[in-house]
C-alpha positions as CSV (number, residue, x, y, z in Angstrom):
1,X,41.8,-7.8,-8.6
2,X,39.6,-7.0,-11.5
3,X,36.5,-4.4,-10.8
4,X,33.9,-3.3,-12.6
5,X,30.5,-1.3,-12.2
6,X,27.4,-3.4,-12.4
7,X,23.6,-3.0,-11.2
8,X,23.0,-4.3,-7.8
9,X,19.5,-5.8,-7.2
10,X,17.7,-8.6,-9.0
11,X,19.9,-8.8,-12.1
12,X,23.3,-9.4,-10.3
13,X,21.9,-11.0,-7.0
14,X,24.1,-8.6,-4.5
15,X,23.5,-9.2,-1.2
16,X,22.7,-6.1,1.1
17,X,22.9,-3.7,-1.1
18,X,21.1,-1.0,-2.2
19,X,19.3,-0.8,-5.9
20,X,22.1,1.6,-7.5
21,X,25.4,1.6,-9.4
22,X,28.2,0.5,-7.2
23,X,31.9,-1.2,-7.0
24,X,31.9,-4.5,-6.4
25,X,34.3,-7.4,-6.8
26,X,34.1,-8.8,-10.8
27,X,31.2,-11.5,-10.1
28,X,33.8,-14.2,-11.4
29,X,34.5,-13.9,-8.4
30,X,31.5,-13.7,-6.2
31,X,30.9,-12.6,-2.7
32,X,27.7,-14.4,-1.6
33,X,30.3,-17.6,0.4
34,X,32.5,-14.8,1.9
35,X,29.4,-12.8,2.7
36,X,27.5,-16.2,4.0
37,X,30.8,-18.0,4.9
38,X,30.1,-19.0,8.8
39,X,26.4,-19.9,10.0
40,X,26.7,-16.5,12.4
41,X,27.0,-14.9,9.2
42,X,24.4,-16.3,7.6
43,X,21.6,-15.7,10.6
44,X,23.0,-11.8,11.1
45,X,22.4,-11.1,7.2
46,X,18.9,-12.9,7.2
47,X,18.0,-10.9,10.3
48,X,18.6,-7.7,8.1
49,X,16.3,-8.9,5.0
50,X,12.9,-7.4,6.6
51,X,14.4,-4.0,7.0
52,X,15.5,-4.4,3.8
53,X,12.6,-5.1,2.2
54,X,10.9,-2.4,3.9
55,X,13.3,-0.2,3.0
56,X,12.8,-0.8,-0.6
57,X,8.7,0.4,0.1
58,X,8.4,3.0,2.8
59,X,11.3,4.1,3.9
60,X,11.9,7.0,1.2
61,X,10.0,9.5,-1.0
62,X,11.3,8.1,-4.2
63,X,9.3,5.4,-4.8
64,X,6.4,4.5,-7.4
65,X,4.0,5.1,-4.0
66,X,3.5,8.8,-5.1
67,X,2.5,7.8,-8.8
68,X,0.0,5.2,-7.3
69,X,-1.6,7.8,-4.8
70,X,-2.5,9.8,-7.4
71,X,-2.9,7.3,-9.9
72,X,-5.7,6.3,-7.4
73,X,-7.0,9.0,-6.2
74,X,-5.6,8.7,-2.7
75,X,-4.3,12.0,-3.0
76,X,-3.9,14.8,-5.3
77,X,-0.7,16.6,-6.0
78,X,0.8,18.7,-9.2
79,X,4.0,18.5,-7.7
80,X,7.0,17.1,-10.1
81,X,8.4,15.6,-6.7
82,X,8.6,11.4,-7.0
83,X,6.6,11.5,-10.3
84,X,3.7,12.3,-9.1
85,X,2.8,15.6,-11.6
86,X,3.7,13.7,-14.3
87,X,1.0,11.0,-14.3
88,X,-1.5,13.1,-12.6
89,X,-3.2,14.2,-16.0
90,X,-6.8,13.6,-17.1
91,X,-6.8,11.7,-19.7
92,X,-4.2,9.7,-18.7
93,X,-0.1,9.4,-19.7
94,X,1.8,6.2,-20.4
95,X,3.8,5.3,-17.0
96,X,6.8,6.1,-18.8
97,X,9.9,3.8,-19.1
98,X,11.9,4.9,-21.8
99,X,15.3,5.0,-21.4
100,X,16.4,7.7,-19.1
101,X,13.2,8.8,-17.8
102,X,12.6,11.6,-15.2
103,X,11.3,9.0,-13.1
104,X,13.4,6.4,-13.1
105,X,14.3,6.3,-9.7
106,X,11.4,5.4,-8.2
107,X,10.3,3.1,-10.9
108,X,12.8,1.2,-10.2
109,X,12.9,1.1,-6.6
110,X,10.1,-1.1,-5.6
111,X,11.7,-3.8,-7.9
112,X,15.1,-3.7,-7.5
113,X,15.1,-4.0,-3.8
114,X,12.3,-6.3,-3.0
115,X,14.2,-8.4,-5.3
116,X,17.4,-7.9,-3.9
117,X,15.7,-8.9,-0.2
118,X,14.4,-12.4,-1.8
119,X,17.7,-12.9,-3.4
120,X,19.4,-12.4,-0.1
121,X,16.7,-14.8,1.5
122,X,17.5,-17.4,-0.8
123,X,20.9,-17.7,-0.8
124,X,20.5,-18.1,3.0
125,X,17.6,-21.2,1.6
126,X,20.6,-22.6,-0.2
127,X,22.5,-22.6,2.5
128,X,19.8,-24.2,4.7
129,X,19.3,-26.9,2.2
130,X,22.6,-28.2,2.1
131,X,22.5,-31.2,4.6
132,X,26.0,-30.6,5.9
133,X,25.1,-26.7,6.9
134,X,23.4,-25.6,10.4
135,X,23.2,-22.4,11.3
136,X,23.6,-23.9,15.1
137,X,20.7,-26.0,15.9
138,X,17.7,-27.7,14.2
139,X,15.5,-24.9,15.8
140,X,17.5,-22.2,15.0
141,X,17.7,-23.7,11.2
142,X,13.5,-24.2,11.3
143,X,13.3,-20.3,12.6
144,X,15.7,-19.2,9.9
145,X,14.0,-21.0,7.4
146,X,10.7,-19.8,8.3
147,X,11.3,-16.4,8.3
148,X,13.7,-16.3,5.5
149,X,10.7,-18.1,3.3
150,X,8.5,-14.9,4.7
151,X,10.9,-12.4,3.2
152,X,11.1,-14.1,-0.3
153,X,7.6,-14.4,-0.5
154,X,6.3,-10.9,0.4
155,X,9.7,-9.7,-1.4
156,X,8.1,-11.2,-4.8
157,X,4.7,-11.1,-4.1
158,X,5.0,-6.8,-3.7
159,X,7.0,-7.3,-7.4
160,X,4.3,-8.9,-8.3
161,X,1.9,-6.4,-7.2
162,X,3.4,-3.5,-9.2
163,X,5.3,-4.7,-12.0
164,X,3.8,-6.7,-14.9
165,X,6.9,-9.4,-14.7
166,X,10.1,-10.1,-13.0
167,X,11.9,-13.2,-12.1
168,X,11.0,-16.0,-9.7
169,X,13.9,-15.6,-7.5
170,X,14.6,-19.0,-5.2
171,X,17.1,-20.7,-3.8
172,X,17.4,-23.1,-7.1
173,X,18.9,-19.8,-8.6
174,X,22.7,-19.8,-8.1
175,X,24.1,-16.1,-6.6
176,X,24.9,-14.6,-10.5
177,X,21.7,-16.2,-12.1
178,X,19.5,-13.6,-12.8
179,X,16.3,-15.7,-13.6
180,X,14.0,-15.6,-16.5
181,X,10.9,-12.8,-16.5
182,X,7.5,-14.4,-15.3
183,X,4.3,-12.3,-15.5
184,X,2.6,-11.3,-12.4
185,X,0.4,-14.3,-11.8
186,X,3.2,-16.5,-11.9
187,X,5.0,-14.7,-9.7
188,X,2.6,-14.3,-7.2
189,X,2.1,-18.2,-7.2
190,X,5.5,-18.5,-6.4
191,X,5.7,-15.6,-3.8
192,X,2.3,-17.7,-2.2
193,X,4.0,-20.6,-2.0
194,X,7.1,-19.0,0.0
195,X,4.5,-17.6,2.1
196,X,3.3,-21.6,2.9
197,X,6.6,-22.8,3.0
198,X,7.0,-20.1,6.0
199,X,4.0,-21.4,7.6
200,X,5.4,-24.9,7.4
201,X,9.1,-24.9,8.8
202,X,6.9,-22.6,11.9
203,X,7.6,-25.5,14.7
204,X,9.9,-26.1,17.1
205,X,11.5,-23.0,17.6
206,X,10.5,-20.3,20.4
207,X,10.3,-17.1,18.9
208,X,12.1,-14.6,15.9
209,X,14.1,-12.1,17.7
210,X,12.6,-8.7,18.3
211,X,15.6,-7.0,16.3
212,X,14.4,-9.0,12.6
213,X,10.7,-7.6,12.7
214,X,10.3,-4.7,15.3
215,X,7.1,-4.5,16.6
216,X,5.1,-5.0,19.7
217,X,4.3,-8.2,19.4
218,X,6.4,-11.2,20.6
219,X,6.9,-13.9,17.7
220,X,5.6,-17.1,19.0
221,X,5.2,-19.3,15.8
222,X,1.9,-19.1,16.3
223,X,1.7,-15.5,15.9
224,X,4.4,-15.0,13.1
225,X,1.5,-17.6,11.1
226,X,-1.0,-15.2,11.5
227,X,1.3,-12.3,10.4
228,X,1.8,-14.5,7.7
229,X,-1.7,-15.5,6.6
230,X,-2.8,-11.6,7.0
231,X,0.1,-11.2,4.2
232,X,-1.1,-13.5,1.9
233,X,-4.5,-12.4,2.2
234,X,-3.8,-9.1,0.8
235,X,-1.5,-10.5,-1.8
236,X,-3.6,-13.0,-3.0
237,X,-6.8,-10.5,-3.6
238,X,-5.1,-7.9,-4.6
239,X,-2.6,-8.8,-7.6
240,X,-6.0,-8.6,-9.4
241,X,-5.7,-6.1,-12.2
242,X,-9.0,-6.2,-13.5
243,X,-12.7,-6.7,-11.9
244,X,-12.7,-10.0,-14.0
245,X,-9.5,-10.9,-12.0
246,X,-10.6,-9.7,-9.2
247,X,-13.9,-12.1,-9.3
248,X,-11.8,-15.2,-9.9
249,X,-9.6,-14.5,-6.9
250,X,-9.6,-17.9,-4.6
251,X,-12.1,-15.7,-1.8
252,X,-12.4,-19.0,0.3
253,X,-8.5,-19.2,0.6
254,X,-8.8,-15.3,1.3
255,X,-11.2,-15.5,3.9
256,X,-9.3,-19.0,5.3
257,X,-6.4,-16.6,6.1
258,X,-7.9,-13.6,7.0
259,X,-10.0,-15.7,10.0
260,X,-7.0,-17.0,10.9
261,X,-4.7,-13.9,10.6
262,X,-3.8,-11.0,13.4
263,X,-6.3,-10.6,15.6
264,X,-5.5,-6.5,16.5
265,X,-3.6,-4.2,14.5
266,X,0.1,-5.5,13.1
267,X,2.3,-2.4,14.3
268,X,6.1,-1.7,13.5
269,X,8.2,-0.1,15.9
270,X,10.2,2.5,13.7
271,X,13.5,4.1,14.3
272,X,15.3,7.3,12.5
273,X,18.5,5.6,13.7
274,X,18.5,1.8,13.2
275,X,15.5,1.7,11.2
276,X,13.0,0.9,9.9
277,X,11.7,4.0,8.9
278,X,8.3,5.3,6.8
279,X,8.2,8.2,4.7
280,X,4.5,8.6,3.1
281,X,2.7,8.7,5.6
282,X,4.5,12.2,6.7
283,X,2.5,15.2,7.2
284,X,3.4,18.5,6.0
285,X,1.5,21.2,8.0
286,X,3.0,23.9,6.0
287,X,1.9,22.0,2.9
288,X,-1.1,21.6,1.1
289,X,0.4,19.2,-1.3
290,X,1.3,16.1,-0.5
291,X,-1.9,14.5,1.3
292,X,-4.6,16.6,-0.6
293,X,-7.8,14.9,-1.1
294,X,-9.3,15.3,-4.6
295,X,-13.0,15.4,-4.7
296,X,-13.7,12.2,-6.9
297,X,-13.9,9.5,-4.0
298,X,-13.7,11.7,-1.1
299,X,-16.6,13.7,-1.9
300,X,-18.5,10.1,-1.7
301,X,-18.6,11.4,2.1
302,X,-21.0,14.5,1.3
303,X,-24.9,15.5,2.4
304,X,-24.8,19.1,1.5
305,X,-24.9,18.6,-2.5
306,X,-21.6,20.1,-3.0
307,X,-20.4,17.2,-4.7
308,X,-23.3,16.0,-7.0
309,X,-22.5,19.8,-8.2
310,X,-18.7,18.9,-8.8
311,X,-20.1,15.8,-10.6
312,X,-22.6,17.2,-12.7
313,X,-19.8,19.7,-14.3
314,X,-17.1,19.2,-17.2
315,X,-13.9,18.0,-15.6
316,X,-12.4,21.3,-16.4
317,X,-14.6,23.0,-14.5
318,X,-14.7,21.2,-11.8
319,X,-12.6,23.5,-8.6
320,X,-13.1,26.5,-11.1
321,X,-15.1,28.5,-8.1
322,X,-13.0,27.2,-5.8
323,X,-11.8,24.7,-3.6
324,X,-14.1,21.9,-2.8
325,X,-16.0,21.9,0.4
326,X,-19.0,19.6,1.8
327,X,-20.4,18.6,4.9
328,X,-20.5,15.2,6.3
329,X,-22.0,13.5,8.8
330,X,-18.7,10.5,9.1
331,X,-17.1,11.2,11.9
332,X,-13.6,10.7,10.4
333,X,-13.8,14.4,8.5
334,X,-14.0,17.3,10.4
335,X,-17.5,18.5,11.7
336,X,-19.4,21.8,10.9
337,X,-21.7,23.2,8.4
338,X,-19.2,25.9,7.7
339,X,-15.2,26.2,7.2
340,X,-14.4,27.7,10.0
341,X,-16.3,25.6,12.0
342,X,-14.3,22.1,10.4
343,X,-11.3,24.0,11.3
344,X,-12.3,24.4,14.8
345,X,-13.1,20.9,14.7
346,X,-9.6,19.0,14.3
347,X,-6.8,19.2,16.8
348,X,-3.7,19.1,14.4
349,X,-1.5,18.1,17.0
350,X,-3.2,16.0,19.4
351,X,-0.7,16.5,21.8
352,X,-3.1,17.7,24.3
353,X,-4.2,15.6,27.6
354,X,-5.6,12.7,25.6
355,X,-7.4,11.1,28.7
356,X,-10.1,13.8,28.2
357,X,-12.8,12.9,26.2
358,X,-13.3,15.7,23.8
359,X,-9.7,16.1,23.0
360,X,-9.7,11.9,22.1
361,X,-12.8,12.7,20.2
362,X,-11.2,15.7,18.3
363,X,-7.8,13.8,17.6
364,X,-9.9,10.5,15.6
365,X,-10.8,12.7,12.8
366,X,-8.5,11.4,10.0
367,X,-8.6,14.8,7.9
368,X,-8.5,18.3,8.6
369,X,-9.9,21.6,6.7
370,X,-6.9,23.4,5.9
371,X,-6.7,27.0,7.2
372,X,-8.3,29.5,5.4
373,X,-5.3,30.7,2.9
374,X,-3.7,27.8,2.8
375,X,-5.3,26.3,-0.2
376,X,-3.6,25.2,-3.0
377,X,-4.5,26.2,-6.3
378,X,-2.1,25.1,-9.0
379,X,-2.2,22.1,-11.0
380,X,-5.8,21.1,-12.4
381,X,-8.7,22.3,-10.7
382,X,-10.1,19.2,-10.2
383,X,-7.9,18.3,-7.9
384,X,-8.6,21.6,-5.4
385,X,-10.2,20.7,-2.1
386,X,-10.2,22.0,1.8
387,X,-9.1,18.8,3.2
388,X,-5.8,16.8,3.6
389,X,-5.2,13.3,5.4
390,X,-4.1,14.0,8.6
391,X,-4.7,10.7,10.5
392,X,-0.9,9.9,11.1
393,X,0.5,13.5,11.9
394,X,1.0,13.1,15.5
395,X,3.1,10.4,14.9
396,X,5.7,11.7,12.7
397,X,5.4,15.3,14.6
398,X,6.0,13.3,18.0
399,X,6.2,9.9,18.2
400,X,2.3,9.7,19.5
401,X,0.2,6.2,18.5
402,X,-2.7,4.9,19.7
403,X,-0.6,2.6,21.3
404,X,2.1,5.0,23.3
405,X,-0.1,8.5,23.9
406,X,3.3,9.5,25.6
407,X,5.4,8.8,22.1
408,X,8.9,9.3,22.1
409,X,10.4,12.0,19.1
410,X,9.4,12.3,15.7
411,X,8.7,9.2,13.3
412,X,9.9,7.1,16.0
413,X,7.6,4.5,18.1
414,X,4.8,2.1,16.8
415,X,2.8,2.5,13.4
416,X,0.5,0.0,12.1
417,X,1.3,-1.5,8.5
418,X,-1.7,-4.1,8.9
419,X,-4.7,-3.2,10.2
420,X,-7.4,-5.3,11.6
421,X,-10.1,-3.4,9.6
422,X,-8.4,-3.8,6.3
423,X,-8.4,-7.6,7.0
424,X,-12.2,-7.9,8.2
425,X,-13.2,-5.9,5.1
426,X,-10.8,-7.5,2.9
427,X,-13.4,-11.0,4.8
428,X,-16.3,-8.8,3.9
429,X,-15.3,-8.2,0.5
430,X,-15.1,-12.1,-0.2
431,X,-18.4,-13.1,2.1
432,X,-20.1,-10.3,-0.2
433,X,-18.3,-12.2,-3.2
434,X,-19.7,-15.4,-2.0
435,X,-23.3,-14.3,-1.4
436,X,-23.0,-14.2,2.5
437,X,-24.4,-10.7,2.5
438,X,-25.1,-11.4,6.4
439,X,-21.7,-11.5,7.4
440,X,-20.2,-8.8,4.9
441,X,-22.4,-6.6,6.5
442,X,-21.7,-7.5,10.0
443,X,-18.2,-6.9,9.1
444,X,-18.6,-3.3,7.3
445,X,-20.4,-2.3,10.2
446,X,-17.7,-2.5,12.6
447,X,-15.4,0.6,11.1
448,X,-19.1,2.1,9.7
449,X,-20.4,2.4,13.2
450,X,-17.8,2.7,15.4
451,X,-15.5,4.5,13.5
452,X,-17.7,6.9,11.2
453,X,-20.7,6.9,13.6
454,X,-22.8,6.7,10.7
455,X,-26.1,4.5,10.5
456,X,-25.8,0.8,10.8
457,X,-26.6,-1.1,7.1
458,X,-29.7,-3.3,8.3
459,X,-30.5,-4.6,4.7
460,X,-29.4,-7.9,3.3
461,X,-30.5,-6.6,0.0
462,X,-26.9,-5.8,-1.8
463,X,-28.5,-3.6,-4.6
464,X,-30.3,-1.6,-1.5
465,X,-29.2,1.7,-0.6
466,X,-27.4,2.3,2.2
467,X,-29.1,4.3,5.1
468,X,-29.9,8.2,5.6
469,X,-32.7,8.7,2.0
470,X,-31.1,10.3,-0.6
471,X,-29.6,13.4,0.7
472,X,-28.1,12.0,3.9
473,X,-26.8,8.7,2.9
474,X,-23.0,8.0,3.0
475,X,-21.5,7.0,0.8
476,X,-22.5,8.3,-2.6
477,X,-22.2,6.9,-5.9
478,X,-20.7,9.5,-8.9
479,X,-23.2,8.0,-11.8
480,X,-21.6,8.7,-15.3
481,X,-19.2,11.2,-14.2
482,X,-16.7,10.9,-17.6
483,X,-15.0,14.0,-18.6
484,X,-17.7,15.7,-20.4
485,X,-19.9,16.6,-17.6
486,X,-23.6,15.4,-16.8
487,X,-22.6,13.2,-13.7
488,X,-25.4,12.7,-11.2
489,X,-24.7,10.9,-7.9
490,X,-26.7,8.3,-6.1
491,X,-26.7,6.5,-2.8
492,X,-24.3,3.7,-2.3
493,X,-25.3,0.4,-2.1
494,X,-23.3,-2.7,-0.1
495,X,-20.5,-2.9,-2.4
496,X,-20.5,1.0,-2.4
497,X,-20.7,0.8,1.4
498,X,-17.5,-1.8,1.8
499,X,-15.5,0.1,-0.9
500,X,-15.9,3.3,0.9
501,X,-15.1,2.0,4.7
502,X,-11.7,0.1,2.8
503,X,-10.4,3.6,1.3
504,X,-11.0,5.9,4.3
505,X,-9.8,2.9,6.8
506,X,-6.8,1.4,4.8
507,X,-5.3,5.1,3.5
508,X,-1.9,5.3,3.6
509,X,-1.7,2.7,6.2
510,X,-0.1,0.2,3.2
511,X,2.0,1.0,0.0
512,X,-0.7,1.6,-2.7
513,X,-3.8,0.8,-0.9
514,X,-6.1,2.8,-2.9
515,X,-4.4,1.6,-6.2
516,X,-4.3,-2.0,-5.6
517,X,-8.0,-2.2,-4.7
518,X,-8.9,0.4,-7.1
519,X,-8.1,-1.4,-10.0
520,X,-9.6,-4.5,-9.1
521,X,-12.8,-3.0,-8.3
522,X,-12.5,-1.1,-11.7
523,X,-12.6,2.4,-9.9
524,X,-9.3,3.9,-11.6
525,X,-9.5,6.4,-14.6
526,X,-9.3,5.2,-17.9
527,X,-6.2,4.4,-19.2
528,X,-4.4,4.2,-15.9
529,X,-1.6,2.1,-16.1
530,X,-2.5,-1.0,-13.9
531,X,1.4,-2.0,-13.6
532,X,4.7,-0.7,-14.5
533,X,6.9,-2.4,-17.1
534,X,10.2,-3.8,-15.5
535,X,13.1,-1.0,-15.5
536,X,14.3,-0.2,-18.3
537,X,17.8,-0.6,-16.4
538,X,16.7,-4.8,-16.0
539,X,15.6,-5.0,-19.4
540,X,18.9,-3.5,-21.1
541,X,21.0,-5.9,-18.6
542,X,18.8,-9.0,-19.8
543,X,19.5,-7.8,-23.8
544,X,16.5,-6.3,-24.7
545,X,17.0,-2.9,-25.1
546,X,15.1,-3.1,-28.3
547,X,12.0,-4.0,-26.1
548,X,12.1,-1.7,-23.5
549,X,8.0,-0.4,-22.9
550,X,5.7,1.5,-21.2
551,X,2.5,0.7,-19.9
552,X,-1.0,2.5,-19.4
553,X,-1.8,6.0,-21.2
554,X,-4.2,3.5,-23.6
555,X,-1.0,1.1,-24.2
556,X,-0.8,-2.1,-22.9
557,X,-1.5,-2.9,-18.8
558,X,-4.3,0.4,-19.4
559,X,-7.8,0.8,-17.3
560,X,-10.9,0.1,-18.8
561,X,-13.1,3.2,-18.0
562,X,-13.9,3.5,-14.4
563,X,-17.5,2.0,-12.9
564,X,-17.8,5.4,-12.1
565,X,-18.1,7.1,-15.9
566,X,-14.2,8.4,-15.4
């Protein structure tokens, strides 16, 4: 039989597969009916196409996640690792996607296997819509439907997220047909729609096996609806790529599925062995340089001037003295008015007795101050700062979550990938948009307070400052902070406010979290890509090799300058 090498993923349709080069049958002769050829087949590969898509996001290193932390500011690093150094610079670089580029695995590794988990989905559609196929029964053909419409839709809509086109894969495609490029706002249509066809065929059927989407939950329809919805709110509002985009967002379908979303945090139960498995949210304690925290939003947290000092300098200088320190009343950071006593503060570990109160209280900080010694100093000294994001380290040290204290081993056991306070302030983002400034408040309130333990907001003014007079409010506000120096800083107001509780709540919890709200709310560095071109791989396979692009660095898909002056 004829072989031949050809890419796996969106182009060629493969099913199960990983995004790479590997042998498989010439597609003249195709596998997708052996693969799919009886209807146990059919519901055993469909039961994989979660894993798969989560795979293709969190389950390794290589991945544009890196680029977008630092892109975003989420974290700092100068480290070449997953492309990461190379896009770090101030002013920015193109996202490069020349042929052959140093970061061309993880470019291509959010698209290639989303897609290849929607194109697995809907080939098991096509099966589904055939009127002389059943799987085994009309509920087990109304589960498999639902959940396979799930996959294809957060498969695309996360394309659409990230990449600036790619096609609208669906069960009208056959197996070898790769599709035609659509731009992201197309494809997020048709990922939205996937996401209501899921919501539709959820009826009369009991529940989606535990083994398809680990977690702690059991899958009634009802609850794999509100899984759903909590989706599609954070798809819909946040394929924005510009504030202007981000305005025109539907906010009343936003806050339609948000109120009627998960009601407690969405956790996935992980396994090193049988997956699925997350890699980002790792914690290095011997490392100072994966989960650094630059100063330019995280500083937003400080009462002791240190950072309207940082502001007011040239970029180059800012970290020239040292690394940055400050002194915060939000709970989440570690508590002192000196180093040593922030360091004193944290419990790295948190593996002590966790039913006594001041070792719960010291394991809810969400960042630690590095030990003394352990800073790092290389790459640009802008990025230099005492603290790193330590809020998941327990769970990848040991297993530990808020929900099992006892844990099990390391990276196994229950992380959440939706969190109930991304979704009320994702609500609180479009009451505010909406002019409801009563509710967005209540809503900011509830991390603000209980989480941060920092003054309630009480004003329905949004243009008012937040509480605590100018040197003890939280957050601040960096005031034409470009590169040239002569930044002041302000106090936050209620947009300030919601911005700041959705970055310290929602990091690292999802894949880009600081990017894909950054952009919309017009807080990245100029020139900041705002998407990646599709592979260069996809575009050579689809005959345009003369068109192959790049994106951001001041070419097309680049930031306007920040609402912050960088």
């Amino acid at each position: 039989m004829l072989r031949s090498m050809i890419r796996c993923g969106a182009v060629v349709g493969a099913l199960g597969l990983a995004a790479c080069d590997l042998e498989v049958v010439n597609p003249n002769q195709p596998e997708t009916e052996r693969v799919l050829a009886t209807p146990g087949d059919v519901e055993a590969l469909l039961g994989t196409t979660y894993k798969r898509w989560h795979s293709g996001l969190y389950s390794v290193l290589g991945s544009v996640q890196g680029m977008a932390a630092v892109l975003s500011l989420e974290n700092f690093s100068s480290l070449a690792n997953n492309g990461m150094g190379s896009v770090i610079t101030i002013p920015r670089s193109p996202l490069d996607n020349s042929i052959g580029n140093q970061n061309a695995a993880g470019h291509r590794r959010a698209y290639y296997v989303p897609a290849e988990a929607a194109r697995t989905a809907s080939n098991v559609l096509a099966k589904l819509d055939d009127a002389t196929f059943t799987i085994g029964s009309e509920e087990q053909d109304r589960r498999a439907r639902a959940f396979a419409e799930f996959v294809r839709g957060i498969s695309l809509g996360y394309v659409a997220l990230f990449y600036d086109s790619a096609a609208a894969i669906g069960p009208e495609l056959g197996a070898e047909d790769p599709g035609v490029l659509a731009g992201y706002q197309e494809l997020m249509a048709v990922a939205l729609d996937a996401l209501q066809a899921a919501i539709d065929a959820s009826a009369g059927w009991t529940s989606i096996p535990d083994e398809w989407l680990p977690s702690n939950t059991l899958w009634t329809p009802a609850n794999f609806v509100r899984l759903v919805r909590s989706y599609r709110a954070r798809l819909r509002a946040n394929v924005a790529r510009t504030p202007a985009e981000r305005a025109a967002v539907d906010w009343d379908a936003v806050i339609a599925d948000v109120t009627n979303g998960i009601t407690e945090d969405h956790f996935v139960r992980l396994s090193t062995t049988v997956g699925p498995t997350e890699s980002w949210r790792r914690q290095w304690v011997s490392s100072t340089l994966w989960h650094q925290m630059t100063p330019f939003l995280a500083g937003a947290a400080d009462v002791s001037g240190s950072y309207a000092a940082w502001i007011a300098q040239d970029l180059e200088a800012r970290g020239q003295t040292g690394a940055f320190f400050m002194v915060t009343p939000d709970l989440r950071f570690p508590q002192g008015a000196t180093r040593a006593e922030q360091q004193a503060d944290f419990t790295i570990n948190c593996v002590a007795d966790d039913t006594q109160p001041v070792q719960r209280s010291l394991c809810k900080r969400y960042f630690r101050n590095r030990p003394t010694g352990n800073d790092n100093t290389s790459g640009a000294s802008w990025g230099w700062s005492n603290y790193d994001h330590m809020r998941f380290h327990a769970f990848h040290q040991n297993g530990r979550s808020v929900i099992d204290l006892a844990g099990a081993t390391a990276g196994n056991g229950y992380l959440p990938f939706v969190t109930k306070t991304e979704m009320d302030l994702l609500e609180a983002e479009g009451q505010y948009r909406k002019g409801n400034f009563a509710r967005a408040v209540e809503l900011i309130n509830l991390s603000r307070v209980a989480n941060a333990g920092l003054p309630a907001i009480v004003s329905l003014d949004p243009n008012a400052a937040v509480p605590g007079g100018a040197v003890d409010c939280v957050p601040k506000m960096a005031v034409n902070a470009g590169n040239a120096g002569g930044g002041t800083v302000t106090c936050g107001n209620l947009l300030e406010a919601l911005k700041y509780e959705k970055r310290i709540e929602a990091q690292f919890t999802h894949f880009g979290a600081w990017f894909l709200d950054g952009r919309g709310w017009g807080d990245l560095p100029e020139n900041t890509g705002l998407h990646w071109a599709p592979p260069f791989e996809d575009l050579q396979a689809r005959g345009q090799t003369a068109t192959v692009y790049s994106t951001g660095g001041g070419l097309s898909g680049s930031a306007a300058r920040s609402v912050y002056g960088w």
